[in-house]
C-alpha positions in Angstrom: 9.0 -28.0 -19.4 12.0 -28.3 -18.0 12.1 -24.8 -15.6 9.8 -22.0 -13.9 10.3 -18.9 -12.7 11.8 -18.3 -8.6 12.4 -15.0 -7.8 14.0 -15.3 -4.2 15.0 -13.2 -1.6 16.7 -15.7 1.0 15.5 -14.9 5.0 18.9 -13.8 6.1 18.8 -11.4 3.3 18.7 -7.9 3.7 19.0 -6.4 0.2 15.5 -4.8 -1.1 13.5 -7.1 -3.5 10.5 -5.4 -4.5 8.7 -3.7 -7.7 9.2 -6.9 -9.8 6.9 -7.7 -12.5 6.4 -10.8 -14.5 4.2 -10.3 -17.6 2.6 -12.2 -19.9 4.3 -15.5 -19.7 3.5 -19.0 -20.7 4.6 -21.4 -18.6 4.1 -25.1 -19.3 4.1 -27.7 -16.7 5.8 -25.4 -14.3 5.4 -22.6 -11.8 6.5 -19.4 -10.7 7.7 -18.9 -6.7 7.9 -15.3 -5.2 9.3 -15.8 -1.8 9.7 -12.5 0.5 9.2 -10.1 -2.3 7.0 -7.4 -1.7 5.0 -5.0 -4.4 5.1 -6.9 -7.1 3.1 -8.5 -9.7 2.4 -11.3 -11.8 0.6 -10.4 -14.7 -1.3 -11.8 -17.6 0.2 -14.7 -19.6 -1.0 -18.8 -18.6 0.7 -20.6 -15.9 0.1 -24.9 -16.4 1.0 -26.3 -13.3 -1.4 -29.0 -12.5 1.4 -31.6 -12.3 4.2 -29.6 -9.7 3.3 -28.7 -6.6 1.9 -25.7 -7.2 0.9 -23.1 -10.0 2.3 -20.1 -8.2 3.3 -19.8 -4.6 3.5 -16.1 -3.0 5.4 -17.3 0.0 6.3 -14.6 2.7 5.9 -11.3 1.9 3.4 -8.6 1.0 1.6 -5.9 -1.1 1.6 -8.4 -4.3 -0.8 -9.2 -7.2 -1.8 -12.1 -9.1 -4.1 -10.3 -12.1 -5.2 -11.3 -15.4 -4.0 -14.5 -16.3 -5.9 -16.2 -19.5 -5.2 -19.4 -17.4 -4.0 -20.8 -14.6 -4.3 -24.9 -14.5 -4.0 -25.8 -10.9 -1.5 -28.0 -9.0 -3.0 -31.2 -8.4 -0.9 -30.9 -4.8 -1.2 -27.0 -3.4 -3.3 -25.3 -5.5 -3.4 -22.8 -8.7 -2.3 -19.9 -5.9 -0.6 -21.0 -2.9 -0.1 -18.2 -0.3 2.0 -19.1 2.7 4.8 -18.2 5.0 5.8 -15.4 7.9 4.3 -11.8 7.7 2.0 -12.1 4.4 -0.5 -9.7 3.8 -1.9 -7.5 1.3 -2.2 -10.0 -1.7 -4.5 -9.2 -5.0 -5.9 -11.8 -6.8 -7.7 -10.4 -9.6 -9.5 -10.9 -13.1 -7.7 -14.2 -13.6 -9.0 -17.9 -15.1 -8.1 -20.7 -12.9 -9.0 -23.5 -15.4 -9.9 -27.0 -14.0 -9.7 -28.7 -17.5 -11.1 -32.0 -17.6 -9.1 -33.8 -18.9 -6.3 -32.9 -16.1 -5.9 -34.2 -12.7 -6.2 -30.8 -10.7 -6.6 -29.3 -7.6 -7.9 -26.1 -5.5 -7.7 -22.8 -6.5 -6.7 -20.6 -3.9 -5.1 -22.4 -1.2 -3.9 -20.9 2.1 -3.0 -23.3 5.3 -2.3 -20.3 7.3 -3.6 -17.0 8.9 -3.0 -13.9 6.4 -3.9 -10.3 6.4 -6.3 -8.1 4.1 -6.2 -10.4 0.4 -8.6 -9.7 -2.0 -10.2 -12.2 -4.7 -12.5 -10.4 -7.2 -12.9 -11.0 -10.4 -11.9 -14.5 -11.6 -13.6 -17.6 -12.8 -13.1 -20.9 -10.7 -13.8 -23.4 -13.3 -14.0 -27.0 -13.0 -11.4 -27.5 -10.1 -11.2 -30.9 -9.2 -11.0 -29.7 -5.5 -12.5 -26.7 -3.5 -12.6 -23.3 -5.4 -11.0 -21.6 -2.3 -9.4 -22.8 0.7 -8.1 -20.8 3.3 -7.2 -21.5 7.0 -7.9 -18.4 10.0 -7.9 -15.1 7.3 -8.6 -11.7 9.3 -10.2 -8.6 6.7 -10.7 -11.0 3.3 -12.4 -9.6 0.5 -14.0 -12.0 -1.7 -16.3 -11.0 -4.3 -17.8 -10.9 -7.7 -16.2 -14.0 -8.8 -18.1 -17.0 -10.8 -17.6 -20.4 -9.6 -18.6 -23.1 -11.8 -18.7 -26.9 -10.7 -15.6 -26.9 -8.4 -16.5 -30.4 -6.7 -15.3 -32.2 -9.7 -13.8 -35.0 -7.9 -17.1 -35.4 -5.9 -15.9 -35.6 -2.8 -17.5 -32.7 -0.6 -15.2 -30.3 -2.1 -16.5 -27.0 -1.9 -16.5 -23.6 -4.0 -15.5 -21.1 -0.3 -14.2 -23.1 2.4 -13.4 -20.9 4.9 -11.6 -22.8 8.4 -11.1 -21.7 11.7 -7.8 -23.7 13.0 -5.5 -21.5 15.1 -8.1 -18.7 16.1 -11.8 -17.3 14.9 -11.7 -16.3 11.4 -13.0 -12.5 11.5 -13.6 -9.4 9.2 -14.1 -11.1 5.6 -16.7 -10.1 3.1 -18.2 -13.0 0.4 -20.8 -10.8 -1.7 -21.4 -10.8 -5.1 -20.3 -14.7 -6.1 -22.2 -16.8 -8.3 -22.6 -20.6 -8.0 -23.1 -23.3 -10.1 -22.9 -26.9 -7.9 -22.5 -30.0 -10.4 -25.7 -31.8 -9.3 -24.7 -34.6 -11.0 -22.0 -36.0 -8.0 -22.9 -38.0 -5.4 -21.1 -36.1 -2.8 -21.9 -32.8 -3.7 -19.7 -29.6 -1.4 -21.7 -26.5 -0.6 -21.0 -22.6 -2.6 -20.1 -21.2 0.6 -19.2 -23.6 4.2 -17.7 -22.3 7.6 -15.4 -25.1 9.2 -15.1 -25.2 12.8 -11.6 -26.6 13.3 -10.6 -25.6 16.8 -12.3 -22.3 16.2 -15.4 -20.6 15.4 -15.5 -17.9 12.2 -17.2 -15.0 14.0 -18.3 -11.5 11.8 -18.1 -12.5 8.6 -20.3 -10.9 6.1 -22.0 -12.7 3.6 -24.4 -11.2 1.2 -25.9 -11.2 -2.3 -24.3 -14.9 -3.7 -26.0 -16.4 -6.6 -25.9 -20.3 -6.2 -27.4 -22.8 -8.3 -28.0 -26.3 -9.0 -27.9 -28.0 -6.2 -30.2 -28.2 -2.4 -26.5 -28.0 -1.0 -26.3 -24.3 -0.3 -24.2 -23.1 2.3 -23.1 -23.8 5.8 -23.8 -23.2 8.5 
Protein backbone atom coordinates (compact mmCIF):
# COMPACT_ATOMS: atom_id res chain seq x y z
CA UNK A 1 0.00 0.00 0.00
CA UNK A 2 2.47 2.13 0.63
CA UNK A 3 4.35 2.34 -3.18
CA UNK A 4 3.86 1.68 -6.98
CA UNK A 5 5.83 1.20 -9.67
CA UNK A 6 7.54 4.65 -11.83
CA UNK A 7 9.73 3.82 -14.29
CA UNK A 8 11.05 7.40 -15.53
CA UNK A 9 13.01 8.67 -18.14
CA UNK A 10 13.26 12.55 -17.18
CA UNK A 11 12.74 15.07 -20.57
CA UNK A 12 16.22 16.32 -20.49
CA UNK A 13 17.32 12.83 -20.55
CA UNK A 14 18.99 11.40 -23.27
CA UNK A 15 19.95 7.86 -22.20
CA UNK A 16 17.75 4.98 -24.05
CA UNK A 17 14.77 3.60 -21.87
CA UNK A 18 13.05 1.06 -23.77
CA UNK A 19 12.32 -2.87 -23.78
CA UNK A 20 11.10 -2.83 -20.19
CA UNK A 21 8.70 -5.26 -18.99
CA UNK A 22 6.62 -5.44 -15.89
CA UNK A 23 4.89 -8.90 -15.39
CA UNK A 24 2.52 -10.24 -13.36
CA UNK A 25 2.32 -7.90 -10.50
CA UNK A 26 -0.16 -7.24 -7.85
CA UNK A 27 -0.44 -3.96 -6.88
CA UNK A 28 -2.75 -2.81 -4.17
CA UNK A 29 -4.00 0.68 -3.90
CA UNK A 30 -1.34 1.95 -6.11
CA UNK A 31 -0.20 2.40 -9.73
CA UNK A 32 2.40 2.02 -12.12
CA UNK A 33 3.73 5.37 -14.26
CA UNK A 34 5.76 4.81 -17.62
CA UNK A 35 6.86 8.23 -18.61
CA UNK A 36 8.88 8.53 -22.02
CA UNK A 37 9.54 4.91 -22.29
CA UNK A 38 9.08 3.37 -25.40
CA UNK A 39 8.57 -0.62 -26.41
CA UNK A 40 7.62 -1.84 -23.45
CA UNK A 41 5.07 -3.65 -21.73
CA UNK A 42 2.92 -4.19 -18.79
CA UNK A 43 1.82 -7.51 -18.55
CA UNK A 44 -0.51 -9.64 -16.70
CA UNK A 45 -0.78 -9.38 -12.88
CA UNK A 46 -3.91 -6.82 -11.10
CA UNK A 47 -3.33 -3.30 -10.69
CA UNK A 48 -6.05 -1.65 -7.73
CA UNK A 49 -5.97 1.84 -8.11
CA UNK A 50 -9.28 3.19 -7.77
CA UNK A 51 -8.23 5.46 -4.86
CA UNK A 52 -4.78 7.31 -6.55
CA UNK A 53 -5.05 9.18 -9.40
CA UNK A 54 -4.70 6.71 -11.70
CA UNK A 55 -4.34 2.87 -12.27
CA UNK A 56 -1.50 3.20 -14.88
CA UNK A 57 -0.45 6.23 -16.71
CA UNK A 58 1.63 5.76 -20.16
CA UNK A 59 2.69 9.29 -20.27
CA UNK A 60 4.85 10.42 -23.28
CA UNK A 61 6.21 7.98 -25.37
CA UNK A 62 5.40 5.11 -27.71
CA UNK A 63 5.21 1.59 -29.10
CA UNK A 64 3.91 0.25 -25.54
CA UNK A 65 1.33 -2.39 -24.35
CA UNK A 66 -0.99 -2.74 -21.61
CA UNK A 67 -2.14 -6.75 -22.12
CA UNK A 68 -3.61 -9.23 -19.99
CA UNK A 69 -4.22 -7.97 -16.71
CA UNK A 70 -6.78 -10.28 -14.46
CA UNK A 71 -7.79 -6.78 -13.11
CA UNK A 72 -7.40 -3.41 -13.31
CA UNK A 73 -9.76 -1.35 -10.70
CA UNK A 74 -9.92 2.14 -11.99
CA UNK A 75 -8.88 5.47 -10.45
CA UNK A 76 -11.72 7.23 -9.25
CA UNK A 77 -9.72 10.58 -10.69
CA UNK A 78 -8.02 9.59 -14.30
CA UNK A 79 -8.93 6.45 -15.12
CA UNK A 80 -7.88 2.55 -15.08
CA UNK A 81 -5.30 3.67 -18.30
CA UNK A 82 -4.38 7.18 -18.53
CA UNK A 83 -2.51 7.96 -21.80
CA UNK A 84 -1.04 11.48 -21.99
CA UNK A 85 1.82 13.68 -22.75
CA UNK A 86 4.21 14.94 -26.00
CA UNK A 87 4.65 12.54 -29.02
CA UNK A 88 2.51 9.31 -27.88
CA UNK A 89 1.55 6.87 -30.22
CA UNK A 90 1.46 3.37 -30.91
CA UNK A 91 -0.16 2.08 -27.59
CA UNK A 92 -1.72 -1.66 -27.16
CA UNK A 93 -4.32 -2.24 -24.90
CA UNK A 94 -5.20 -5.68 -24.96
CA UNK A 95 -7.10 -8.81 -23.40
CA UNK A 96 -7.20 -7.06 -20.03
CA UNK A 97 -10.23 -6.77 -17.13
CA UNK A 98 -10.92 -3.25 -16.11
CA UNK A 99 -13.13 -4.14 -13.02
CA UNK A 100 -15.67 -1.47 -11.87
CA UNK A 101 -16.39 -3.37 -8.51
CA UNK A 102 -19.33 -2.18 -6.82
CA UNK A 103 -18.55 -1.72 -3.93
CA UNK A 104 -15.62 0.85 -5.03
CA UNK A 105 -15.86 4.39 -5.98
CA UNK A 106 -14.36 4.13 -9.57
CA UNK A 107 -13.82 5.83 -12.59
CA UNK A 108 -13.31 5.51 -16.58
CA UNK A 109 -11.47 3.08 -18.21
CA UNK A 110 -9.44 4.45 -20.78
CA UNK A 111 -8.95 7.95 -20.50
CA UNK A 112 -7.06 10.24 -22.87
CA UNK A 113 -7.53 14.34 -22.71
CA UNK A 114 -5.33 14.60 -25.72
CA UNK A 115 -4.72 13.88 -29.45
CA UNK A 116 -2.72 10.40 -29.88
CA UNK A 117 -1.64 8.36 -32.80
CA UNK A 118 -2.54 4.65 -33.98
CA UNK A 119 -3.78 2.83 -30.15
CA UNK A 120 -5.47 -0.12 -30.25
CA UNK A 121 -8.17 -1.47 -27.63
CA UNK A 122 -9.30 -5.08 -28.43
CA UNK A 123 -10.00 -7.48 -26.31
CA UNK A 124 -11.00 -6.41 -22.76
CA UNK A 125 -14.02 -6.32 -20.70
CA UNK A 126 -15.28 -2.80 -19.35
CA UNK A 127 -17.15 -3.78 -16.43
CA UNK A 128 -19.15 -1.81 -14.24
CA UNK A 129 -17.19 1.51 -14.37
CA UNK A 130 -18.68 4.05 -12.53
CA UNK A 131 -17.79 6.51 -15.34
CA UNK A 132 -17.58 6.14 -19.26
CA UNK A 133 -15.89 2.87 -20.59
CA UNK A 134 -13.66 4.99 -22.91
CA UNK A 135 -12.88 8.49 -23.08
CA UNK A 136 -10.62 9.95 -25.40
CA UNK A 137 -10.17 13.59 -26.69
CA UNK A 138 -9.11 14.23 -30.90
CA UNK A 139 -7.48 10.36 -31.62
CA UNK A 140 -6.31 10.14 -35.46
CA UNK A 141 -6.11 5.96 -36.81
CA UNK A 142 -7.83 4.29 -33.39
CA UNK A 143 -8.68 0.82 -33.45
CA UNK A 144 -11.29 -0.20 -31.17
CA UNK A 145 -12.79 -3.54 -31.33
CA UNK A 146 -14.14 -6.76 -30.08
CA UNK A 147 -14.38 -5.64 -26.55
CA UNK A 148 -17.58 -6.25 -24.15
CA UNK A 149 -18.88 -3.42 -22.24
CA UNK A 150 -21.09 -4.11 -19.47
CA UNK A 151 -23.12 -1.28 -17.54
CA UNK A 152 -20.41 1.48 -17.59
CA UNK A 153 -22.97 4.30 -16.54
CA UNK A 154 -22.90 3.11 -13.02
CA UNK A 155 -22.98 6.45 -11.46
CA UNK A 156 -26.00 7.37 -13.79
CA UNK A 157 -25.02 10.36 -14.94
CA UNK A 158 -24.81 10.14 -18.90
CA UNK A 159 -21.68 8.39 -18.77
CA UNK A 160 -21.17 6.50 -21.67
CA UNK A 161 -19.45 3.06 -22.84
CA UNK A 162 -17.23 5.08 -26.26
CA UNK A 163 -17.03 8.68 -25.90
CA UNK A 164 -15.22 9.81 -28.59
CA UNK A 165 -14.58 14.12 -28.47
CA UNK A 166 -13.53 16.35 -30.99
CA UNK A 167 -11.63 19.43 -28.98
CA UNK A 168 -8.57 20.68 -30.74
CA UNK A 169 -9.35 19.33 -34.31
CA UNK A 170 -11.78 16.55 -36.16
CA UNK A 171 -11.34 13.24 -34.81
CA UNK A 172 -10.52 11.03 -38.05
CA UNK A 173 -9.47 7.46 -39.13
CA UNK A 174 -10.83 5.22 -36.07
CA UNK A 175 -12.57 1.98 -36.42
CA UNK A 176 -15.40 0.85 -33.46
CA UNK A 177 -16.51 -2.78 -34.89
CA UNK A 178 -17.16 -5.73 -33.18
CA UNK A 179 -18.18 -4.19 -29.39
CA UNK A 180 -20.94 -5.56 -27.49
CA UNK A 181 -23.18 -3.41 -25.14
CA UNK A 182 -25.08 -3.88 -22.28
CA UNK A 183 -26.68 -0.24 -21.02
CA UNK A 184 -27.91 -0.57 -17.24
CA UNK A 185 -31.59 0.28 -17.98
CA UNK A 186 -32.22 0.68 -14.60
CA UNK A 187 -30.54 4.59 -14.22
CA UNK A 188 -32.29 7.43 -14.71
CA UNK A 189 -29.77 9.12 -16.79
CA UNK A 190 -28.73 6.50 -18.90
CA UNK A 191 -25.21 7.36 -21.51
CA UNK A 192 -25.25 5.79 -24.99
CA UNK A 193 -22.80 2.47 -26.26
CA UNK A 194 -21.16 4.53 -28.68
CA UNK A 195 -21.59 8.98 -28.70
CA UNK A 196 -19.57 11.51 -30.93
CA UNK A 197 -18.98 14.90 -29.01
CA UNK A 198 -18.67 17.94 -30.87
CA UNK A 199 -16.38 20.10 -28.74
CA UNK A 200 -15.02 22.72 -31.05
CA UNK A 201 -14.76 20.02 -33.70
CA UNK A 202 -16.59 17.61 -35.76
CA UNK A 203 -15.39 13.65 -35.81
CA UNK A 204 -15.29 13.17 -39.55
CA UNK A 205 -14.47 9.28 -41.22
CA UNK A 206 -14.85 7.25 -38.55
CA UNK A 207 -16.04 3.79 -39.10
CA UNK A 208 -18.50 2.20 -37.15
CA UNK A 209 -19.81 -1.26 -37.78
CA UNK A 210 -21.15 -4.52 -36.45
CA UNK A 211 -21.71 -3.32 -32.36
CA UNK A 212 -23.99 -5.41 -30.35
CA UNK A 213 -25.84 -3.03 -27.83
CA UNK A 214 -28.41 -3.97 -25.48
CA UNK A 215 -30.74 -2.92 -22.89
CA UNK A 216 -31.55 0.31 -23.32
CA UNK A 217 -33.50 2.79 -26.38
CA UNK A 218 -30.18 4.91 -25.74
CA UNK A 219 -28.14 3.65 -28.63
CA UNK A 220 -25.65 5.77 -30.12
CA UNK A 221 -25.06 9.28 -31.17
CA UNK A 222 -25.26 10.98 -33.43
Amino acid sequence: NVGGIWLDKPPGSTASAFMNRIQSCWIQNNSIYLRNITDSAINGGYVWGHTRQFGIRLEGGGANAVEFLVGLICSQYNGGIWIDGTGVNQIRIHGNEFDGNPLLDTGTGVYCPQSVFAVSITGNTFWGCDKHGIDVTDPVGWTIAGNAFWKNNAAANFYDDIRITGVAFQPNGNTVTGNSHTIDDSRTNKGYAIREVNGGFVPFGNVYSSNGILGSTSYASP
